[in-house]
N, C-alpha and C positions, 0 to 999 in steps of 0.2 A: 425393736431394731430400726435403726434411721441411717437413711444414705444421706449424701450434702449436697445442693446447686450450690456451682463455685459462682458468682456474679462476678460483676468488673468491678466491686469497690467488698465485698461482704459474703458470706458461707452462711447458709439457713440448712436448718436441719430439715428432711423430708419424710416423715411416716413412710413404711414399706408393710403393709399388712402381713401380717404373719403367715405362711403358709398353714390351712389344719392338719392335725397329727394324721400318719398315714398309720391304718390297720391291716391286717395282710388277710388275703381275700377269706380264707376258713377262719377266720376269728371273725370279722365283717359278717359274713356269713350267721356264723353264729348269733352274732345278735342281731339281725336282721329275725331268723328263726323268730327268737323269742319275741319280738316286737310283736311280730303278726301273731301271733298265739296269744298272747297279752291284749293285745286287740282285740279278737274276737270274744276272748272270756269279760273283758271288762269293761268292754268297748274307747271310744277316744277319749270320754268326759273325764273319763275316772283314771286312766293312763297316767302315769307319772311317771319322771326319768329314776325316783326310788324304785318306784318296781320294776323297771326294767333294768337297773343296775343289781339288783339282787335278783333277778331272773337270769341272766345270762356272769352274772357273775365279773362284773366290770365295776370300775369306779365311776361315780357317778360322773364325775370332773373331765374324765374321760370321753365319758358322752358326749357332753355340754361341748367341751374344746372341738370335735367332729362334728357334731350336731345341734347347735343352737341354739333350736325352738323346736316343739315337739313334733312340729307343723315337720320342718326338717327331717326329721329322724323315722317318722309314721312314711311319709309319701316315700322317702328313699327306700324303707326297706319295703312297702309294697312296689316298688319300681322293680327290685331286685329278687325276691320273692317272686314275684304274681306276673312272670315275664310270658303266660301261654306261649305262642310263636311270634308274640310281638315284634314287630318290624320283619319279619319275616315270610310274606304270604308266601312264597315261593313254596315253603313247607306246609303248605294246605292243599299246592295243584293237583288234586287225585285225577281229576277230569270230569268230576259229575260234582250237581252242588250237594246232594244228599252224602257224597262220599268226602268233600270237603269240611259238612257241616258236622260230619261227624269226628274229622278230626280236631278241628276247631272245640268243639264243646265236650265231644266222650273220652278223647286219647288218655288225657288224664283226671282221674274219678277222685282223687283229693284235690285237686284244684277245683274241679265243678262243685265238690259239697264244699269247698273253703270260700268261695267268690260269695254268696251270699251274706255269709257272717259277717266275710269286712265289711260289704255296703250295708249291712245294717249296724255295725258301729259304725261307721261314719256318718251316718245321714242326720241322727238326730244333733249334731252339732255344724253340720253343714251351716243351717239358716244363723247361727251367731257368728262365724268364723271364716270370715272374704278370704283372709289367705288360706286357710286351709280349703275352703269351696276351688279356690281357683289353680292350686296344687292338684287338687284331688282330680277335676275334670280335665286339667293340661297333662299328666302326668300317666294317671290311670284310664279314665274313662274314655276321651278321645281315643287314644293310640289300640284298645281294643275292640270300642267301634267302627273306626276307622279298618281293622282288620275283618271285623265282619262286614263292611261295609264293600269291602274290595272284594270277599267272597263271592257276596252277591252281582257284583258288576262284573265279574269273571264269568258267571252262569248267565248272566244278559248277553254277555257278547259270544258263547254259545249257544243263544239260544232256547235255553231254559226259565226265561224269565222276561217279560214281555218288554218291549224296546220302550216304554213309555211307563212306567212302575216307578215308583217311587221308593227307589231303595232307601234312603234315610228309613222313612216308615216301616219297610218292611225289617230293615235291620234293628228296633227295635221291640219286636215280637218276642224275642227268647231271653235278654237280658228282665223286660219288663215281667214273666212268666215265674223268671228266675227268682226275683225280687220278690213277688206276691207269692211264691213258697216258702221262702226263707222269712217273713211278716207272718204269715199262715201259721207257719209248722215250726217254726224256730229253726232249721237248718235247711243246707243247701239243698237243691235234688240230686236224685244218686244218677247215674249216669240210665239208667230202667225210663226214668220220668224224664231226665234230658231226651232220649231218641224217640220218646210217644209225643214228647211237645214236637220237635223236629218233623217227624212223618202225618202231623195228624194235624199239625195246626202251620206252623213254617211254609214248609213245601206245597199244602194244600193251595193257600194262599200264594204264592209264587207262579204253579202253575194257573191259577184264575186273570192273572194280569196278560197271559195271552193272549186272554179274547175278549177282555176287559177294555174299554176305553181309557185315554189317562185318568191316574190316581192326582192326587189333588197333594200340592206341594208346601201348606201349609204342616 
């Protein structure tokens, strides 16, 4: 499709990018599903727009014309899939961080056993693939540590967490736990071992920066 700049002597033709094919949200839906489930059983390497056109039962052309690159098509449908309360801490203010952290991580027990899986199919292709590394941490990782991240500075400005703590640090306590179970054991923790890392390792640590001196910001 081309529009025209009329000039004072000549008419040139102008490219207008094509708008992508739009999918209505329960079929999107749908293949989004399959993606992440395809993900985790085969992880990214082995991922193809074949098998997720005969997973979800679409053309593969189809795909391609919405989604480009696989890079594309992976980060989207974990944006839309793996949404915990993303962008939304409001839906975490219980009033306590033990009753925040519980929403945040136990509310729902196939997302905590599913978090794992993806990050270990993505990681072993992380260090070859700059676009995919930097999708993967803009897109996923930021925006749900960032959400734990605000957790924890909610219970500082309560009180519950010492004014001088190093929340980065501490917000990566239960992501990294998560990780070294799902490497361990092959799958995510059930919501049993999320609230025993919470109460026994998180929290403990939370309340020690009270009377702790500051944490060190490397």
């Amino acid at each position: 499709m081309t529009d025209t700049v009329v000039g004072s002597d000549r008419v040139e033709p102008v490219s207008v990018p094509a708008a992508r094919p739009r999918i209505d949200g329960d079929r999107e839906g749908a293949i989004f599903e399959g993606v992440v489930r395809l993900l985790v059983e085969v992880g990214y390497d082995k991922l193809t727009f074949d098998m997720v056109a005969a997973e979800v039962k679409a053309s593969k052309a189809t795909l391609y014309r919405r989604w480009p690159t696989k890079v594309d098509l992976v980060i989207s449908a974990l944006d839309q899939i793996a949404v915990c309360p993303a962008g939304r801490p409001d839906l975490l203010d219980t009033g306590t961080l033990e009753g925040d952290l519980e929403q945040l991580i136990c509310a729902d027990p196939e997302w905590t056993q599913l978090l794992p899986g993806i990050v270990r199919a993505i990681v072993p292709a992380l260090h070859r693939e700059a676009d995919l590394t930097a999708a993967f941490n803009l897109h996923f990782m930021q925006p749900r540590q960032g959400l734990l991240v605000e957790v924890l500075r909610r219970a500082q400005c309560r009180g519950e967490i010492g004014k001088d703590a190093d929340l980065e640090q501490l917000g990566q306590i239960l992501p990294a736990l998560a990780v070294y179970h799902a490497m361990v054991t092959g799958s995510g923790p059930d919501t049993t071992a999320a609230r025993a890392a919470i109460e026994t390792v998180l929290l403990p640590a939370c309340r020690a920066t009270m009377t702790a001196g500051p944490t060190s910001s490397t």
